[in-house]
MDAnalysis code that builds the backbone (N, CA, C; Angstrom):
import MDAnalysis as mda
import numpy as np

u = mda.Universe.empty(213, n_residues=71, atom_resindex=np.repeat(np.arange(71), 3), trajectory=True)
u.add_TopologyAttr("name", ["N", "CA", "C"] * 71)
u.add_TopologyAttr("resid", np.arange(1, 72))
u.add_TopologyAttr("resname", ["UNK", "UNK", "UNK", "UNK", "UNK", "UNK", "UNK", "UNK", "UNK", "UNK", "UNK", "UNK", "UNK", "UNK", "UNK", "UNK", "UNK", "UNK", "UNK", "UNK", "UNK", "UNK", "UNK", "UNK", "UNK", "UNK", "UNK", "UNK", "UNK", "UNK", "UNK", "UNK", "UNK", "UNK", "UNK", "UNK", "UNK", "UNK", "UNK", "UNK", "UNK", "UNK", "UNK", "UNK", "UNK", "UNK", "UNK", "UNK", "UNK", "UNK", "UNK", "UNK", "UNK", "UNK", "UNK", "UNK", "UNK", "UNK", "UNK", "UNK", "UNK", "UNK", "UNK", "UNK", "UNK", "UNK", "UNK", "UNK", "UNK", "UNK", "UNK"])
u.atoms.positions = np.array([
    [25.485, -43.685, 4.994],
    [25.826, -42.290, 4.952],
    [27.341, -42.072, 5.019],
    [28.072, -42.296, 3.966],
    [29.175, -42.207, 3.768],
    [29.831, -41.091, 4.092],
    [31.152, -40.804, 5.098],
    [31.601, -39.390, 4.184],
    [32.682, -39.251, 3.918],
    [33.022, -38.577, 2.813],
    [34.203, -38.324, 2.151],
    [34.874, -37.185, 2.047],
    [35.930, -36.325, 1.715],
    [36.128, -35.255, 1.876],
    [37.093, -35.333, 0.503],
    [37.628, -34.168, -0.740],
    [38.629, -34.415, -1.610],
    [39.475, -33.496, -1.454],
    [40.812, -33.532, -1.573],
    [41.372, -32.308, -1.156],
    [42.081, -31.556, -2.476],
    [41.455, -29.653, -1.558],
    [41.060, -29.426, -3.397],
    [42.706, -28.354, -3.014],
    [42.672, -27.763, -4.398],
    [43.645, -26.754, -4.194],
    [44.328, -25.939, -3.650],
    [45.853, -25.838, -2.761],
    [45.879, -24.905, -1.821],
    [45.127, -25.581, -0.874],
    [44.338, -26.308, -0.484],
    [44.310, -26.817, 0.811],
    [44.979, -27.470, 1.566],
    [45.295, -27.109, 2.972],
    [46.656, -27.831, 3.882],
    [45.963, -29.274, 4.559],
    [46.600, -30.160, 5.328],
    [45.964, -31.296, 5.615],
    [44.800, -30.897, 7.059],
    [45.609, -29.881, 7.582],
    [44.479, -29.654, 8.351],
    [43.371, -28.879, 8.104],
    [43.304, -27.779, 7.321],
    [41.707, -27.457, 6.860],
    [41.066, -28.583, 5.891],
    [41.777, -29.837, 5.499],
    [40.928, -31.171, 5.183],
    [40.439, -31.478, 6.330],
    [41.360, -31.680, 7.267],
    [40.718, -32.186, 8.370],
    [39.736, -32.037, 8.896],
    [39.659, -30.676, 8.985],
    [38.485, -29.881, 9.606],
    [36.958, -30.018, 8.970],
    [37.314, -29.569, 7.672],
    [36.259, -30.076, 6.859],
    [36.095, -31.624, 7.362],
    [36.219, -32.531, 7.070],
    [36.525, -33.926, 7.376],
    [35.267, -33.920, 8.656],
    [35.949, -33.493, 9.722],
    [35.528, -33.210, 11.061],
    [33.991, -32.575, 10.719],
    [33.834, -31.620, 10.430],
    [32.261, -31.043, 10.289],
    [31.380, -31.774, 9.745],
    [32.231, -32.328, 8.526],
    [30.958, -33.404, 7.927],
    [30.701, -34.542, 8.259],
    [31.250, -35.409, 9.441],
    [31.027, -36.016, 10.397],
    [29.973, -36.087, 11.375],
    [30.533, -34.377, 11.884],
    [29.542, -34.335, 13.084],
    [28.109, -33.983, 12.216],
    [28.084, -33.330, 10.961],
    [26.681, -32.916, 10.479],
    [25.775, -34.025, 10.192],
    [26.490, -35.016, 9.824],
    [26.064, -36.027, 9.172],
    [25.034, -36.925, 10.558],
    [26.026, -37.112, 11.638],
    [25.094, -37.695, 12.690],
    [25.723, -39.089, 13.084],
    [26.659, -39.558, 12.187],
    [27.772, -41.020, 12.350],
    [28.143, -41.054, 13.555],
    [28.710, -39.942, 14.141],
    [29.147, -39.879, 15.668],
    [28.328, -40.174, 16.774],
    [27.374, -39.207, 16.868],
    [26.249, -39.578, 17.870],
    [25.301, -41.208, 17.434],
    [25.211, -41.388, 16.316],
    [24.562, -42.994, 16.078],
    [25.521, -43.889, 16.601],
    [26.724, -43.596, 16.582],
    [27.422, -44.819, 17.088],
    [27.588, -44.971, 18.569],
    [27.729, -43.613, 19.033],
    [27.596, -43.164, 20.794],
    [26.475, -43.934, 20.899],
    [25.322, -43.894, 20.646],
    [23.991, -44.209, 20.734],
    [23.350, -45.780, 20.534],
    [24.308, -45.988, 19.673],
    [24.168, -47.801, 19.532],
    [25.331, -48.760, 19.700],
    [25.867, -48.191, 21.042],
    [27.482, -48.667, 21.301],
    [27.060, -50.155, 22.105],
    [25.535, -49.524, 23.009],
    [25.504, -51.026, 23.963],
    [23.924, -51.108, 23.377],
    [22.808, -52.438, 23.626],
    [22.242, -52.686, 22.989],
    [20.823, -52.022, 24.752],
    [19.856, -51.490, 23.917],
    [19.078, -50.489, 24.823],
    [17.774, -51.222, 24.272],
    [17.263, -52.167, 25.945],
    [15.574, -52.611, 25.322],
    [14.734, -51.921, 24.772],
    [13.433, -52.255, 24.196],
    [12.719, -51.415, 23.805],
    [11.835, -50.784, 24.926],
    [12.085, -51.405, 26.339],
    [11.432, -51.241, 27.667],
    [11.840, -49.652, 27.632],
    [13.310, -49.991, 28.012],
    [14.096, -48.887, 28.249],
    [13.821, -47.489, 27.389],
    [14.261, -48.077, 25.986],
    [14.128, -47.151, 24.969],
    [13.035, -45.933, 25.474],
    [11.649, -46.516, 25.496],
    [10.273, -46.197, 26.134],
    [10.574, -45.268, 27.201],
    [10.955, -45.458, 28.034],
    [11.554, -45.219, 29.495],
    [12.213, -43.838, 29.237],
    [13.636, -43.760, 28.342],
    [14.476, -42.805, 28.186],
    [13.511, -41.290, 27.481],
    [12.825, -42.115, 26.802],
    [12.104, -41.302, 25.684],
    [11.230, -40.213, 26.433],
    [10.666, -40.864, 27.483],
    [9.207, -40.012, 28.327],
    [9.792, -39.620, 29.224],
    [11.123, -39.816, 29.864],
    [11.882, -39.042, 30.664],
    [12.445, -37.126, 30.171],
    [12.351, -37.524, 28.805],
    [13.124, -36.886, 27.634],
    [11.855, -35.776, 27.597],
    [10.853, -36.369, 27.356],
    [9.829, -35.551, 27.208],
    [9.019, -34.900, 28.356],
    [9.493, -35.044, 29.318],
    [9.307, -34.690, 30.843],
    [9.870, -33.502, 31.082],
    [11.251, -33.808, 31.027],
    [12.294, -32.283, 30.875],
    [11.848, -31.575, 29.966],
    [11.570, -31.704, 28.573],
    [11.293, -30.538, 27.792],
    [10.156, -30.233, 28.193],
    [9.413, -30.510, 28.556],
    [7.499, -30.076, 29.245],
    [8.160, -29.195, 29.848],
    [8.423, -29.598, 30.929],
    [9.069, -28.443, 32.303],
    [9.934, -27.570, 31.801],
    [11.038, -27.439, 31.228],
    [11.813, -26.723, 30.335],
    [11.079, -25.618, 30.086],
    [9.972, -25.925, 29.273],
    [8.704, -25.383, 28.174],
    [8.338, -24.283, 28.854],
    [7.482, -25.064, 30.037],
    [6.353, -24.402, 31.054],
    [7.062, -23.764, 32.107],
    [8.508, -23.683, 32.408],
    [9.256, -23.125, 33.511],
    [9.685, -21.561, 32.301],
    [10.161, -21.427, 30.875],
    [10.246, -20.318, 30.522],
    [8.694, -19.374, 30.070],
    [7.574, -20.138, 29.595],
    [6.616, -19.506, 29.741],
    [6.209, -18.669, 31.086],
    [6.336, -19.509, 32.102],
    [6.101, -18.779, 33.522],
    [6.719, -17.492, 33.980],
    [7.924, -17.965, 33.133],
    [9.201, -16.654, 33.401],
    [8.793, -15.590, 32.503],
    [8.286, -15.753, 31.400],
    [7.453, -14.959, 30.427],
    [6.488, -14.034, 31.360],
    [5.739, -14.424, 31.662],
    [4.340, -14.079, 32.263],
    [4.860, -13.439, 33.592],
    [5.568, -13.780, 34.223],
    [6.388, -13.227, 35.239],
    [6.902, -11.986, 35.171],
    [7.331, -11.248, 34.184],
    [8.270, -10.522, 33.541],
    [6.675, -9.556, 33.077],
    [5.740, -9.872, 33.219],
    [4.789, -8.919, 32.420],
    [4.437, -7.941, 33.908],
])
């Protein structure tokens, strides 16, 4: 997932930049590399994942409550 940016007419180096910058972060290069900087078992992986999905449950079921609360 390459990215490239060309710099078009009337553009200064920093609105390249910027552009540059967005299509970076859209793309996802940044966070994959944050993410595969140190090497994460598949134990772990497992581990992080259902932790992950723990918080959003509760997340979930703590604004529904607040819903129903509010009635």
């Amino acid at each position: 997932m390459p990215v490239s940016v060309v710099l078009r007419p009337n553009e200064t180096s920093e609105q390249l930049l910027r552009r540059f910058r967005k299509q970076v972060a859209k793309s996802g290069i940044l966070s994959a590399v944050r993410r595969k900087r140190w090497y994460v078992s598949k134990s772990e992986l497992n581990r992080m994942q259902k932790k992950k999905a723990i918080r959003r449950m509760r997340r979930r079921l703590r604004k529904i409550q607040e819903r129903q609360k509010g009635r």
